[in-house]
N, C-alpha and C positions, 0 to 999 in steps of 0.2 A: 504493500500500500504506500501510496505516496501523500504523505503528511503535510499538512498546511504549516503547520512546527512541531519537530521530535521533540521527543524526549531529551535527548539529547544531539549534540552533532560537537565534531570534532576542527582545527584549525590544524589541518596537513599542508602546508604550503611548499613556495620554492627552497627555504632552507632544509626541511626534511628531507626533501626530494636531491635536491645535492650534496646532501651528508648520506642516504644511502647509497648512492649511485659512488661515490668516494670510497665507500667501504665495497660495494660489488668491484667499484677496480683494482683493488687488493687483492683480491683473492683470498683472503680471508677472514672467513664470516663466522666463526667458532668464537668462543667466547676469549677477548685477547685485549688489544691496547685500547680500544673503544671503550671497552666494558670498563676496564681500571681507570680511565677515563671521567667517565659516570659517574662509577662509585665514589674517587674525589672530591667531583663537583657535589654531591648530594652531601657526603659527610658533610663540607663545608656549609652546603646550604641549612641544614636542622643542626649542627652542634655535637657531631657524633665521630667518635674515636676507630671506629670499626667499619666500613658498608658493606655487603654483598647483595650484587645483584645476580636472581635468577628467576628462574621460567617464566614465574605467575605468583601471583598473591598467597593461594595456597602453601604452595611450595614455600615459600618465606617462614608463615605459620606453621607449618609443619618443622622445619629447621631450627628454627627458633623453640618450640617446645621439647626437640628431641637434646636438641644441642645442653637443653636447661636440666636437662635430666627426668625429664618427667616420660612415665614410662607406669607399666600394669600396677592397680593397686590405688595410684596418684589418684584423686579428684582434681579438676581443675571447674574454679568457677567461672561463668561465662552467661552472658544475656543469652536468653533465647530469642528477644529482636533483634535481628542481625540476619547476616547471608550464611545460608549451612557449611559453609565452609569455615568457618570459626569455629564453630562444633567437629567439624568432622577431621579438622587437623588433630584436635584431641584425641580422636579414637585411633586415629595412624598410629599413635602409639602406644595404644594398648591403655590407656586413662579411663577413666570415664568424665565425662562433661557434666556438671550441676547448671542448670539452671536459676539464673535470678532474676526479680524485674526487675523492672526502669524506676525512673524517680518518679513521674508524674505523665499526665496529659501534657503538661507544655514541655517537658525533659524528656526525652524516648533517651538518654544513656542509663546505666546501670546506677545503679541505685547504690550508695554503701550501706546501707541498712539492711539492703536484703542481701548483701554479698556479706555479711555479719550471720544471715541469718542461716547461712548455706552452708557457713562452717562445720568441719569435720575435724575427727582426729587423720584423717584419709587427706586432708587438704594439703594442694603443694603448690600451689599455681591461684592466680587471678587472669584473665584474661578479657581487656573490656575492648570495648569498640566507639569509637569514637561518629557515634551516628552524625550523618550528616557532614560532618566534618568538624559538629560543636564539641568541643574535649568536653572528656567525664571528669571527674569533681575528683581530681587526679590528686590532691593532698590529702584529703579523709581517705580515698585507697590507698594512697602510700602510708598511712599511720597503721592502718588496718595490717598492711602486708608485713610491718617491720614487727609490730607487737604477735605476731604470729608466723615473721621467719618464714611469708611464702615470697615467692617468686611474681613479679608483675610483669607480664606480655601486652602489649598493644599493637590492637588490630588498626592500626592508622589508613585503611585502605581507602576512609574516604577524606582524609587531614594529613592531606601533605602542605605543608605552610601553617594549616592551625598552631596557635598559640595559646598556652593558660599563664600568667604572670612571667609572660616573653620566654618563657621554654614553651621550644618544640615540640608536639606532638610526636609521640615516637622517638622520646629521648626519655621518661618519666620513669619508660621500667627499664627491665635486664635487658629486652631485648623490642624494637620494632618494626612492624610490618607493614608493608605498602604494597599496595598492586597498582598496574597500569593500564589493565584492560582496559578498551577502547573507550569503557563510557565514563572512565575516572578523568580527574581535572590534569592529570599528566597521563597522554594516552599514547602506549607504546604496540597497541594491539594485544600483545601480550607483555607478560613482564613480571618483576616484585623485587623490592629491595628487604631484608633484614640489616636492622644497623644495632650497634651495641658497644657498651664501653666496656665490657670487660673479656678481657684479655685470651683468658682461659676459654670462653664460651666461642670467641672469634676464631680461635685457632679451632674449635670442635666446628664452625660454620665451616670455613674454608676449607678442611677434609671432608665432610658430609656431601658438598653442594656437589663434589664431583667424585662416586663411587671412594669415597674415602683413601684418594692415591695422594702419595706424597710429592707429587710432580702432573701438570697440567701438559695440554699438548703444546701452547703456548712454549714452556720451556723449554720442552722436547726439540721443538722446530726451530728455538732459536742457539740449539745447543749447549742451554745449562745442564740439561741431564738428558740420557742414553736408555734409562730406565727408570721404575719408580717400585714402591712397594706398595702396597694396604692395610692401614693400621687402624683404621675406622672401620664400621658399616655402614655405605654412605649410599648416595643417588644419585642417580641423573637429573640435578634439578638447573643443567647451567641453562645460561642466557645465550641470544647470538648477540655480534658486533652488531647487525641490525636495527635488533630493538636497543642498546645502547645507546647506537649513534642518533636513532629517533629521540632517546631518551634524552640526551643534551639540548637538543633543540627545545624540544618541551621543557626539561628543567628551566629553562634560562625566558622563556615566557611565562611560568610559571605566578611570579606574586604579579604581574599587571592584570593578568586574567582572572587571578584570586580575588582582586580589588575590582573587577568588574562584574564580577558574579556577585561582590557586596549590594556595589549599585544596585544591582538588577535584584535582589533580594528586596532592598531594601524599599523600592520603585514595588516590589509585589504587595510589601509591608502596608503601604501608603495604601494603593488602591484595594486591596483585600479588605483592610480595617471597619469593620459596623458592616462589612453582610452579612446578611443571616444563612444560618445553616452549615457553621464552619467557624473555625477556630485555626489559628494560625501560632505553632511551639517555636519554642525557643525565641522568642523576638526578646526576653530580659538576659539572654544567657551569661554566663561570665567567659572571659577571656577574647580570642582572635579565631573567627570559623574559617573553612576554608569552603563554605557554603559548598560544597559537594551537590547538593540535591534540594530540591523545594519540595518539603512535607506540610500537606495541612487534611484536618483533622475533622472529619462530615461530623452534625449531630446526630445522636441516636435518632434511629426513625428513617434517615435520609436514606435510599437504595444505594448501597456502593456501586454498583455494576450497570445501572440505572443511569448515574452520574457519568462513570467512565463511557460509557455509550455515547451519551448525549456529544460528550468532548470529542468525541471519535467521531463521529460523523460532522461535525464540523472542522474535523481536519486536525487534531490537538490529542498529541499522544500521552498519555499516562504511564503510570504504574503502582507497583502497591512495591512497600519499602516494611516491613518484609510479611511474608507469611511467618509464624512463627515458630522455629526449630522444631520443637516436642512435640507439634500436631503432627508432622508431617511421620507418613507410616512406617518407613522407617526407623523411627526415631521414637515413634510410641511403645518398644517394645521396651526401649533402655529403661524400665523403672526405674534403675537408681539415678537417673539426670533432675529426675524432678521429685524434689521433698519440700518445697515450698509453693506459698501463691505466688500464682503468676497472672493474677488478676487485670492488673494495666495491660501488660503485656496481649492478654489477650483484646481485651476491649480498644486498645487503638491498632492492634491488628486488622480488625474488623470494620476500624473508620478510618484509618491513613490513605490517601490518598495523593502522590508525587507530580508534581508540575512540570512542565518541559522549565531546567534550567541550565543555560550554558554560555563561554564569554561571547560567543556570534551573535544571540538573540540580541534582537533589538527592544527598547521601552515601547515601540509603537506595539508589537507582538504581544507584549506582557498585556495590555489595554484592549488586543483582540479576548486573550483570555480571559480575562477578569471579567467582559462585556459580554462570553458565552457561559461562565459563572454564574451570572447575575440573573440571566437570562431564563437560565433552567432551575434556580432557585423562585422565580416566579412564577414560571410557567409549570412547573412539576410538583411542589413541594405548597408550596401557599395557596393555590388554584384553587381550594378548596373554601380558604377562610374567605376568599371574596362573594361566593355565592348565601 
């Protein structure tokens, strides 16, 4: 279908295009000087001692838990609003995932009171996600993790740039995640960086990311080593020079496009404000977003799909941010994930509803939206109180 405005859309211009056509005339496209490249550039940009990049987001998350030690027996806490892949990196290693809510209706991140309430003696891990790109209430977890000696992991997949009290996003715990898939605010098609300042954990990434070998083919080919050994148990999780070399370009656009997504947030803010039938989160939040996605939030009663419809056929693509981990059938068999209420969690699963947001769109676009909003709140939803 061809959309009057997506969901999202991406800026692949001339520079991407002649950073990978520079890497296709090398001849080499494996993970190599591009990538180390990247990884610089991003340490420097968030504050971080360590970067790896590889595949996908997943893979990041997955690395980052293994690398931390968490393995069969572990509990690791985690929202179930989020993408199942936060979940499902935890069972890669043999963990199991607890579920916690969120804070509220206007907060969809993790809650520290219910990440309190999810404790165990089995507990090893915190794992939050920074919905949206708004950071979680990243001090009460850190007090939380130190008086109980767990590990903090951040799912930053949609806060790269977000800030809480001018720290980074994906600097707060032991270890952070980021993906680049196409519809993230840095889009490599594919991709994920893990970053981390400590030492020990960095030296267990960089053996894991590649089959656990003590030499890359990088070295190989450029004559540091003839052979290597395996002293890990590791994976194929590298990156190509490709998504790298795309990755710099995007890095380096990266905070204009951050601060235009505010605009345009903030432009939705404006126009959204006193319609009925909807509620719009996070607008008090604390820190620096990296506006990742526009969630807002139908009244009980309103048809979700009803809505989505209405927006669709006038050419305005949606989404739901997320269905919620524990329903999905899979995931309902794991009894031990879930020991607490997940009450919010379900109830704005059920009315979340995502906006086309991205730095291309224009304010004139936002005012088609908002005018096909208003429109079906009148015509669908009140239609009734006038007669």
């Amino acid at each position: 279908m061809s959309w009057k405005i997506p969901l999202f859309d991406i800026d692949i211009g001339a520079a991407e295009i002649e950073a990978v056509t520079e890497v296709l005339s090398s001849r080499w496209l494996t993970m190599g000087e591009q990538t180390q490249a990247f990884e610089a550039e991003f340490g420097k940009f968030v504050g971080s001692r360590h970067v790896f990049c590889v595949s996908n987001g997943t893979a990041a998350l997955h690395l980052a838990l293994a690398a931390s030690g968490i393995g069969p027996g572990d509990e690791v806490i985690v929202p179930a609003l989020t993408f199942v892949a936060t979940a499902n990196a935890i069972l890669y290693t043999g963990a199991t995932p607890v579920f916690a809510d969120v804070s509220s209706t206007t907060d969809f991140t993790i809650a520290p009171s219910q990440i309190e309430a999810c404790l165990s003696s089995r507990t090893r891990a915190i794992l939050v996600m920074h919905y949206a790109g708004f950071p979680c209430e990243m001090n009460e977890i850190g007090r939380i993790a130190r008086e109980r000696q767990l590990v903090i992991i951040e799912d930053a997949a949609h806060a790269p740039g977000a800030r809480l009290g001018g720290k980074y996003c994906g600097t707060f715990g032991v270890c952070g995640c980021f993906s680049f898939f196409s519809n993230k605010n840095m889009a490599m098609g594919e991709g994920g960086i893990v970053t981390t300042d400590d030492d020990g954990i960095a030296e267990k990434l960089r053996l894991m990311r590649s089959h656990g070998m003590t030499s890359l083919t990088l070295d190989r080919y450029k004559g540091h080593n003839y052979s290597y050994d395996v002293i890990e148990l590791g994976y194929n999780y590298r990156n190509t020079e490709l998504q790298a070399t795309i990755g710099l370009v995007q890095l380096r656009k990266l905070p204009d496009y951050n601060l235009q997504r505010k605009k345009l947030t903030e432009y939705y803010y404006q126009q959204l404000t006193g319609v009925p039938g909807l509620t719009i989160p996070f607008q008090q939040h604390p820190g620096q977003s990296s506006y990742h996605i526009f969630p807002i939030l139908l009244e009980a009663g309103i048809n979700r799909k009803n809505f989505m419809s209405y927006l669709k056929e006038n050419g305005i693509q949606t989404s739901i941010h997320y269905p919620p981990i524990h329903q999905f059938s899979y995931h309902r068999q794991l009894k031990e994930s879930r020991r607490n209420d997940l009450t919010l969690t379900e109830d704005i699963s059920q009315r979340e509803v995502t906006l086309p947001l991205y730095p291309l769109m224009s304010f004139k676009q936002i005012d088609y939206i908002v005018e096909i909003i208003k429109r079906f709140m009148a015509e669908k939803i009140f239609e009734s109180s006038k007669k």
